[in-house]
Structures are given as C-alpha cells and as structure tokens.
C-alpha positions, 0 to 999 in steps of 0.5 A: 822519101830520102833524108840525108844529114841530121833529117835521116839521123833523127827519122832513124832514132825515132824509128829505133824508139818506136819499135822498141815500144813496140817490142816492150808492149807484145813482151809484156802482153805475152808475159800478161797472158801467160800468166793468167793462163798459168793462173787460171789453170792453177785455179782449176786444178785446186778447184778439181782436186778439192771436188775429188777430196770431198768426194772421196770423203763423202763417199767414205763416210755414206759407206761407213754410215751404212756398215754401221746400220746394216752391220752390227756394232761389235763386226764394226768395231772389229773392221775398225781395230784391224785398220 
C-alpha cells in the first residue's frame, strides 16, 4: 500500500521508531551476553587458580611432613636454613 501526505509521513516515523527499538534491544542483549560470558569466564579462572594454590600447597605440605618423619630433625633443620 502506498500513503502519500501526512499518512506516509507518519507510517514513516513509526517505522524509524520501531527499528530503533528494535537496534537498542539486540545492543543491549549482546551487551547482556558478553557480560556474563566475561563474568563466567572470570569465575572459573579464580576458581582454577585457587585449586591449583591449594594444590600445590598441599602437596608441599604432604612432602615436608614426610621429610620430617622420614628424615631426621637436624638434616631438616639444615634443608630448612639453606632455603
């Protein structure tokens, strides 16, 4: 269908409204999943790092218990002082 005068005229502004809300809501859908995906992905690196800390430090700690009941005393206290 064809509109001329102010008919046309205001089919057009509506439609000029319209994509534009259109256009705002998929930015700030796209902004919306980024985010999240940033903050999900933040997440599981902390989460990552800290199980290898923890790990590490575990580990540490089983070794150091075990040269110290497998070892005698004074040989650790020697490792001890030349760290």
């Amino acid at each position: 269908m064809l509109y001329f005068g102010p008919v046309a005229f205001i089919y057009k502004i509506n439609f000029c409204l319209v994509l534009s809300v259109v256009v705002a809501v998929v930015v700030v859908v796209v902004v919306v999943v980024v985010v999240v995906v940033v903050v999900v992905v933040v997440v599981v690196v902390v989460v990552v790092v800290v199980v290898v800390v923890v790990g590490v430090v575990v580990v540490v700690g089983v070794v150091v218990v075990v040269v110290v009941v497998v070892v005698e005393e004074e040989v650790v206290v020697l490792l001890l002082l030349l760290l």
